[in-house]
C-alpha positions as a LaTeX table, in Angstrom:
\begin{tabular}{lrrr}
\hline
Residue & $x$ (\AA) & $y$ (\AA) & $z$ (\AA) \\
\hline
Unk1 & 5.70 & 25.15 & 29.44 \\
Unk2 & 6.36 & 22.09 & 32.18 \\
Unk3 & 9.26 & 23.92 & 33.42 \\
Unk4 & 7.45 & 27.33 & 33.80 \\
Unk5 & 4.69 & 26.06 & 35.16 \\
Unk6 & 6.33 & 23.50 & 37.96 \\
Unk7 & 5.04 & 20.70 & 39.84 \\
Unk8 & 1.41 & 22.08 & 39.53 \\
Unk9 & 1.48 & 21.21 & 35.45 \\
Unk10 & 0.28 & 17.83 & 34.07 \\
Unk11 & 0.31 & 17.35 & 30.20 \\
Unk12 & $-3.13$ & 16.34 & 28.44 \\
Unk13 & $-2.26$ & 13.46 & 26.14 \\
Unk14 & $-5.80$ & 11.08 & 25.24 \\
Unk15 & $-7.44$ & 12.04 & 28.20 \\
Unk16 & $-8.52$ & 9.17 & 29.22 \\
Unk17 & $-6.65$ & 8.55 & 32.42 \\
Unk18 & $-6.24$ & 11.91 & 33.84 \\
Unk19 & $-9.41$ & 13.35 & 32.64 \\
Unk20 & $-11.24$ & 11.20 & 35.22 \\
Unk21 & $-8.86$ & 11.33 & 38.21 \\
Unk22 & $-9.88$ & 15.22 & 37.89 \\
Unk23 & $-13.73$ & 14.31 & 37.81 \\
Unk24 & $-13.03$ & 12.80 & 41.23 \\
Unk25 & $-10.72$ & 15.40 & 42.56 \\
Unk26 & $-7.68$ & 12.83 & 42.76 \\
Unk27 & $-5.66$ & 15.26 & 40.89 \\
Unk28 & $-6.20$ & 19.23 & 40.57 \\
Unk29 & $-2.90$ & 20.40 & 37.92 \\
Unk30 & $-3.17$ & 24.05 & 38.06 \\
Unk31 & $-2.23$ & 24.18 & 34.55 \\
Unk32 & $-3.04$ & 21.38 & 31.45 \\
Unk33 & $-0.54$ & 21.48 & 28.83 \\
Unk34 & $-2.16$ & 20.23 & 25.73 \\
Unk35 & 0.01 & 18.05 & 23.67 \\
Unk36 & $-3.34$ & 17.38 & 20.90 \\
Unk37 & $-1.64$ & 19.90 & 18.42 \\
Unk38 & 2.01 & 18.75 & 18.21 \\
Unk39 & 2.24 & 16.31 & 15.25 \\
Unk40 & 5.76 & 15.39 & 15.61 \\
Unk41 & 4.77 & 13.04 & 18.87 \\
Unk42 & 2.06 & 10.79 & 16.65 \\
Unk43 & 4.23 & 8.56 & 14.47 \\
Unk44 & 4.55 & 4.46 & 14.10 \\
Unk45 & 8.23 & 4.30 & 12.16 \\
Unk46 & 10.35 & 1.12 & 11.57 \\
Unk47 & 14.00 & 2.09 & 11.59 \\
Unk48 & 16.54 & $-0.88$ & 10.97 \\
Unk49 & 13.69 & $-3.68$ & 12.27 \\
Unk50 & 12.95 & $-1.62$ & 15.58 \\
Unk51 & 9.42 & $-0.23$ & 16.02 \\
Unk52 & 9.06 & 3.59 & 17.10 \\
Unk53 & 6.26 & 4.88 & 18.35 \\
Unk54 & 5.31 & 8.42 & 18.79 \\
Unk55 & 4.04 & 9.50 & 22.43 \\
Unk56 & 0.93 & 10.51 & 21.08 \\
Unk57 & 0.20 & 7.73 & 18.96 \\
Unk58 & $-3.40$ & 6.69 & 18.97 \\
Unk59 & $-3.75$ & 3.08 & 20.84 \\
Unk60 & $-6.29$ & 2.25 & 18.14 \\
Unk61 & $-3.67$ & 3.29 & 15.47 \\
Unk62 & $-1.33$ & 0.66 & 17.05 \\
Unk63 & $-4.24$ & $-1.99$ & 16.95 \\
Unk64 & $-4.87$ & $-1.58$ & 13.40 \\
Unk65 & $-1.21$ & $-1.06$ & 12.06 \\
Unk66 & $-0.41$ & $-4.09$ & 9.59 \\
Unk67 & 3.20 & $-3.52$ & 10.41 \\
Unk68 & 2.86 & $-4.10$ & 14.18 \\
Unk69 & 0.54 & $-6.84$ & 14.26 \\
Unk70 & 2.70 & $-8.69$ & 11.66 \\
Unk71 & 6.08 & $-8.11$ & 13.89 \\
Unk72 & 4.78 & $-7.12$ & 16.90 \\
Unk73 & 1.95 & $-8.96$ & 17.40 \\
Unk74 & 1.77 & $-9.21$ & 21.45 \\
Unk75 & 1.38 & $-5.56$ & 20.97 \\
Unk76 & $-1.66$ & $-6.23$ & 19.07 \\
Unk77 & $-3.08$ & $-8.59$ & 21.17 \\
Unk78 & $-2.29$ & $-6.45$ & 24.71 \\
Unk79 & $-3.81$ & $-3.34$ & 23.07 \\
Unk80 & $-7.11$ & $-4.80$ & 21.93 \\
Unk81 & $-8.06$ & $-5.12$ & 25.79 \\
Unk82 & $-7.99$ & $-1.80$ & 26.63 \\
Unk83 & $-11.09$ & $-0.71$ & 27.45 \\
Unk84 & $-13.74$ & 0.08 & 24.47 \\
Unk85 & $-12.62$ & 0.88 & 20.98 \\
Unk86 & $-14.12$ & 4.40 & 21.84 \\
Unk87 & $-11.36$ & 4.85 & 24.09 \\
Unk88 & $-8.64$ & 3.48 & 22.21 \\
Unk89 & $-9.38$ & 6.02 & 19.71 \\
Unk90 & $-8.56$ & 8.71 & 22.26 \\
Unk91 & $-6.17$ & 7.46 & 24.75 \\
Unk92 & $-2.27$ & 7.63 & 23.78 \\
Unk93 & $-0.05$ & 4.60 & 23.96 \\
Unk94 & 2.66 & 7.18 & 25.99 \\
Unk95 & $-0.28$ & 8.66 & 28.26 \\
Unk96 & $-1.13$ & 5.31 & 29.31 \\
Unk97 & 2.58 & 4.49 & 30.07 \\
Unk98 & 3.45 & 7.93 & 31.77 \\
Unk99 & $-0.02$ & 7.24 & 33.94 \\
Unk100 & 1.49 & 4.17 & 34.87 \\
Unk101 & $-1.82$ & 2.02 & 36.13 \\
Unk102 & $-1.72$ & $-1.19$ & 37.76 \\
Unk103 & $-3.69$ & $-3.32$ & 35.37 \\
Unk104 & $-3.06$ & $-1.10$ & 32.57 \\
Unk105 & $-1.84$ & $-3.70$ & 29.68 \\
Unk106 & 0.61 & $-1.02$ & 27.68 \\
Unk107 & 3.25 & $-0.96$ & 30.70 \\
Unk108 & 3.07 & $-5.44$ & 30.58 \\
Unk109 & 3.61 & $-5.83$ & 26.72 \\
Unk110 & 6.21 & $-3.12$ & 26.89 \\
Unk111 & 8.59 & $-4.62$ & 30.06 \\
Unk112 & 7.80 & $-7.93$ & 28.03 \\
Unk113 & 9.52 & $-6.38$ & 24.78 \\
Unk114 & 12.26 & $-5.04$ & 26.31 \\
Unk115 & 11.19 & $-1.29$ & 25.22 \\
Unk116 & 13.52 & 1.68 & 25.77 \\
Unk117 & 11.78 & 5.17 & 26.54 \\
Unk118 & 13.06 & 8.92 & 25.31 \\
Unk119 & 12.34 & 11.40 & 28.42 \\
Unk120 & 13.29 & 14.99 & 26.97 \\
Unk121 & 12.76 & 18.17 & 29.10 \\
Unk122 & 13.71 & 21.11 & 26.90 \\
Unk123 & 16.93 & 20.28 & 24.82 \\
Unk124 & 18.11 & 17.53 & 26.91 \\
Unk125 & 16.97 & 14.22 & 26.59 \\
Unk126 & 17.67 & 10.37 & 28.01 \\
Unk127 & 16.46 & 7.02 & 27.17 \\
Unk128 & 15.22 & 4.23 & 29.80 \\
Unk129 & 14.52 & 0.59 & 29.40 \\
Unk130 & 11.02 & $-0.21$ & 30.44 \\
Unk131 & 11.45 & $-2.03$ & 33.18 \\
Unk132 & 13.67 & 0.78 & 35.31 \\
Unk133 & 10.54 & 3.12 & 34.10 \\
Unk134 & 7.78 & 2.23 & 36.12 \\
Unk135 & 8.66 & 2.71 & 40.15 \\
Unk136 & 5.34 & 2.14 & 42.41 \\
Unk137 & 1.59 & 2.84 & 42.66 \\
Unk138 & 0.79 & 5.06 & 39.66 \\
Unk139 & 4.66 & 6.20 & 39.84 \\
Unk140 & 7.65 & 6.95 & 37.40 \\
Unk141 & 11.03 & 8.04 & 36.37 \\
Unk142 & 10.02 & 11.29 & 34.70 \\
Unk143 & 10.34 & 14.22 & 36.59 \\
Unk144 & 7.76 & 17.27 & 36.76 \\
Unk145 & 9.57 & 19.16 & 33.42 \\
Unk146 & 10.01 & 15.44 & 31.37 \\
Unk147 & 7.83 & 14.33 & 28.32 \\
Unk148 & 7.98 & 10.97 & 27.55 \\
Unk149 & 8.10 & 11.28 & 23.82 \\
Unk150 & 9.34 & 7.92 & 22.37 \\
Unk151 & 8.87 & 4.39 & 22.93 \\
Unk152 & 11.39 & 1.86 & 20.83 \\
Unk153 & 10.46 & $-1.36$ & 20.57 \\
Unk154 & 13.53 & $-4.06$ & 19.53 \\
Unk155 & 12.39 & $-6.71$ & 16.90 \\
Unk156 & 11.20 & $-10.15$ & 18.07 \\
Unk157 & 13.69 & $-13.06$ & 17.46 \\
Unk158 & 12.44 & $-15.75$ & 14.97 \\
Unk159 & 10.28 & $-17.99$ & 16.02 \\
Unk160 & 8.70 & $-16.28$ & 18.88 \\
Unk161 & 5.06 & $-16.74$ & 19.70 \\
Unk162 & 3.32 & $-14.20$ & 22.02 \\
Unk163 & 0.22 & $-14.49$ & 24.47 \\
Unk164 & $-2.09$ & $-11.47$ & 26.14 \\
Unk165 & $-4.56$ & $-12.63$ & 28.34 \\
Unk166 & $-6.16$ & $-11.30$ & 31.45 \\
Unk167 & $-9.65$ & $-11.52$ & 33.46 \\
Unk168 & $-12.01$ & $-8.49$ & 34.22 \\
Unk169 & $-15.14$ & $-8.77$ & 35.58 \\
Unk170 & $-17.05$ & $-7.48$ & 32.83 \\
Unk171 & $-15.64$ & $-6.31$ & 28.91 \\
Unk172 & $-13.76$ & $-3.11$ & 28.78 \\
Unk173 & $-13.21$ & $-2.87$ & 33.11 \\
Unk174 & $-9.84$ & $-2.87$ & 34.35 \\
Unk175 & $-8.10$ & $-5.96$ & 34.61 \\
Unk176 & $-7.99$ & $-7.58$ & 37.98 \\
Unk177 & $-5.29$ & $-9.85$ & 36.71 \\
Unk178 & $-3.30$ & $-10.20$ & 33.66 \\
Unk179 & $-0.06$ & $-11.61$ & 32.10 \\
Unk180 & 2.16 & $-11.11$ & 29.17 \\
Unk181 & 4.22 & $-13.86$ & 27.62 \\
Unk182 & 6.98 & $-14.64$ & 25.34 \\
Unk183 & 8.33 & $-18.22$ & 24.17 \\
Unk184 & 11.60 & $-18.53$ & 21.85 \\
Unk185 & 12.28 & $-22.16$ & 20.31 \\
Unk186 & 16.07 & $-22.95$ & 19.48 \\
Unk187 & 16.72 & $-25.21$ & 16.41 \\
Unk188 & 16.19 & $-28.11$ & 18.34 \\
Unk189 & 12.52 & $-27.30$ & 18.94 \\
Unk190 & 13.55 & $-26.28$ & 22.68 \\
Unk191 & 12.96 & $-23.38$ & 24.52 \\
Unk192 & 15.45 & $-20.41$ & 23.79 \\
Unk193 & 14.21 & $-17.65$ & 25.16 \\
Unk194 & 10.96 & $-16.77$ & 27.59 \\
Unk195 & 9.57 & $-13.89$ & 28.53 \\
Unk196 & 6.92 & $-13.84$ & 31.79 \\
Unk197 & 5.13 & $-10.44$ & 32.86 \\
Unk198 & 2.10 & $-10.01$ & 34.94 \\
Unk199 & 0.12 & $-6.80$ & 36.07 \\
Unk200 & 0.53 & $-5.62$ & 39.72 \\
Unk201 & 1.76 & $-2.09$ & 41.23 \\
Unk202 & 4.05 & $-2.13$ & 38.83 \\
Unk203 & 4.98 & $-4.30$ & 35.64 \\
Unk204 & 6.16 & $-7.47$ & 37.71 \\
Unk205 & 8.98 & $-9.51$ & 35.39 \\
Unk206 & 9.56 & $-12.98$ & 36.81 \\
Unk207 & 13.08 & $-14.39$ & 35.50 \\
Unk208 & 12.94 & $-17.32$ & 37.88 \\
Unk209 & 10.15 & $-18.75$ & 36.19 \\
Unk210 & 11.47 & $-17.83$ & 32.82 \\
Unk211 & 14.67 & $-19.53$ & 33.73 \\
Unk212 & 13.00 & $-23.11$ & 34.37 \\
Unk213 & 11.47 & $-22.81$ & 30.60 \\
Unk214 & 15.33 & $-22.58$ & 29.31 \\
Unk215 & 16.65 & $-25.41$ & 27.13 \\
Unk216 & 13.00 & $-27.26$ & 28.19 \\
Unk217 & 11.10 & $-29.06$ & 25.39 \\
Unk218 & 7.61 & $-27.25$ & 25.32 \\
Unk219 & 5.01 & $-28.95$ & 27.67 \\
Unk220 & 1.89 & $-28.77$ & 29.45 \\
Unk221 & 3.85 & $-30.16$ & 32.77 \\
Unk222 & 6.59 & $-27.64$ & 32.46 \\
Unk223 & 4.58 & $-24.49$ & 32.26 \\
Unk224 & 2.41 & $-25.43$ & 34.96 \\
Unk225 & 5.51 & $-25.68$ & 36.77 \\
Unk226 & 6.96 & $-22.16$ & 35.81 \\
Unk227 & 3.26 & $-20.92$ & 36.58 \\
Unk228 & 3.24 & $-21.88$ & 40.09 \\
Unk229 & 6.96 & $-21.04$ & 40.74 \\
Unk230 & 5.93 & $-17.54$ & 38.92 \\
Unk231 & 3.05 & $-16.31$ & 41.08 \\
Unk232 & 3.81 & $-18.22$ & 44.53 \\
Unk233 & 5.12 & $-14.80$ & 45.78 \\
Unk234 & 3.73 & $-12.74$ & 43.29 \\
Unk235 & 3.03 & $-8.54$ & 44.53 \\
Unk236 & $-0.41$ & $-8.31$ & 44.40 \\
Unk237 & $-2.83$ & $-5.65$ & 46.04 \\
Unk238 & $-6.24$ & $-6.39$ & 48.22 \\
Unk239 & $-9.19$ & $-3.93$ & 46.85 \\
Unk240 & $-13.20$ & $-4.14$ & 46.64 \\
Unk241 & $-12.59$ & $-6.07$ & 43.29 \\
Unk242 & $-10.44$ & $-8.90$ & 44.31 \\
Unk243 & $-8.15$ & $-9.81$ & 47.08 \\
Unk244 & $-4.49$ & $-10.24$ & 46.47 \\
Unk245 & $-4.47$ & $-14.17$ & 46.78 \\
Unk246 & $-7.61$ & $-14.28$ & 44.44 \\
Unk247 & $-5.06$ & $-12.32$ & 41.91 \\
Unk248 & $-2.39$ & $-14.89$ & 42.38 \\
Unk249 & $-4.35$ & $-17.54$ & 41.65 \\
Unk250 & $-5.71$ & $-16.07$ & 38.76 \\
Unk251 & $-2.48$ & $-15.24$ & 36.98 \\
Unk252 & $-1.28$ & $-18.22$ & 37.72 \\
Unk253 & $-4.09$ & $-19.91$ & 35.69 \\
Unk254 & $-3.13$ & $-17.18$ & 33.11 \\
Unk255 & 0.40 & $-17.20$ & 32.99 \\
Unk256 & $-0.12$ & $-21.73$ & 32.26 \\
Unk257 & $-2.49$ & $-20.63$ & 29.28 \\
Unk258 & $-0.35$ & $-17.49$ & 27.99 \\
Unk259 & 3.03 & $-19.84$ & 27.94 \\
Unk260 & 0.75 & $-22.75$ & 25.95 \\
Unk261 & $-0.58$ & $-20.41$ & 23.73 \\
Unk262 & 2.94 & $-18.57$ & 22.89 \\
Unk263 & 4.64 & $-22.00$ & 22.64 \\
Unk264 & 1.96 & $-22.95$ & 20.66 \\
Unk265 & 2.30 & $-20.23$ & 17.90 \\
Unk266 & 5.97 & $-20.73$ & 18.57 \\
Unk267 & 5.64 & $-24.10$ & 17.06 \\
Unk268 & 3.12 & $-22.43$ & 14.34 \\
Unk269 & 6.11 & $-20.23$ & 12.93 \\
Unk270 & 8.71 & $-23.16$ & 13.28 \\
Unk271 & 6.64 & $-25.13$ & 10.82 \\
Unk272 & 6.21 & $-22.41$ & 8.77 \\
Unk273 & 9.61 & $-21.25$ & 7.91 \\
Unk274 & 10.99 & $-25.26$ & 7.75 \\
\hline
\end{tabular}
């Protein structure tokens, strides 16, 4: 039905991003493609320790699943700030990642995993790691006849602790800053692996920063360091809500907090499996 209908077609997932846009006139599809009745996109599967999630899994479904928050726990975390639980019962964990918003938390947790997505348009079909997905402003890789129908999520390595945080100015508003992060401890108790995202146009990775953490011992100096180095030329947009430097500043207090935290329960699981 995308391909008959061309550009004018946009597909109705949860609603809860598009829906509105049309209440303001931002968008006007001259057809809605209704994807509510097509079971095979609403599925949480584990296959061979990676997570698979349906396009039109519920985001409160991914909240509440035992499975995720046991072995995917950022996922959790990221998912129980979006918006009101009202609207996690609607909205779609691929409708918010096709709709690609700038604080949207989804798009974060899933450049932080290292998530692939399946695009299919009629028989033919292509995956696309999550950072390559997400282009600009409310902009992505699939094209006008694409569905993104699959996100895969690879398993966490052991002793990995995770941190979601952002700011808003009140419960359930978007997010005028927020940051997603990762921290790996080797058998020496140092850092192995770090992961650093923040919100902005688009999911904004920052490897330099994550680079300084490598083969560090875990401390309240060092991540203040990575912080600064991580958001000193951090994208970041001006609006009524905030000004771009405001932003930077903020995630840099975040991004400090979310690497303590994550080392933190880092150091919970190392203690836990010695």
């Amino acid at each position: 039905m995308l391909a008959q209908f061309g550009d004018g077609a946009r597909p109705l997932a949860g609603g809860q991003s598009l829906v509105p846009l049309m209440n303001l006139r931002l968008i006007r599809p001259s057809h809605l493609v209704d994807l509510n009745g097509v079971g095979e996109l609403r599925y949480l599967k584990l296959d061979i320790g990676e997570l698979r999630i349906g396009a039109m899994t519920r985001q409160r479904q991914l909240e509440r699943s035992a499975e995720v928050g046991n072995h995917w726990p950022l996922l959790r975390e990221a998912t129980s700030y979006i918006g009101h639980i009202q609207i996690r019962n609607r909205g779609t964990v691929g409708g918010s990642l096709a709709h690609a918003y700038p604080s949207a938390e989804l798009p974060v947790a899933m450049v932080a995993l290292g998530a692939s997505f399946i695009l299919r348009r009629n028989d033919d079909q292509r995956a696309v790691r999550a950072e390559e997905f997400f282009v600009a402003h409310m902009t992505t890789v699939l094209e006008p006849d694409e569905l993104l129908v699959e996100i895969r999520v690879p398993a966490l390595p052991p002793k990995t602790g995770w941190c979601f945080q952002e700011v808003s100015r009140r419960h359930g508003d978007f997010a005028l800053a927020g940051v997603a992060a990762l921290v790996t401890l080797d058998g020496g108790g140092s850092i192995g692996q770090a992961r650093l995202v923040f919100t902005g146009p688009i999911p904004l990775r920052v490897e330099k920063a994550e680079q300084l953490l490598l083969g560090q011992k875990p401390t309240e100096g060092l991540f203040r360091e990575a912080a600064r180095a991580a958001t000193q030329d951090l994208a970041q947009d001006s609006d009524i809500h905030a000004s771009a430097d405001y932003r930077r500043q903020v995630s840099e207090v975040l991004a400090r907090r979310a690497l303590e935290e994550a080392a933190r329960r880092a150091l919970q699981l190392e203690k836990g499996t010695s």
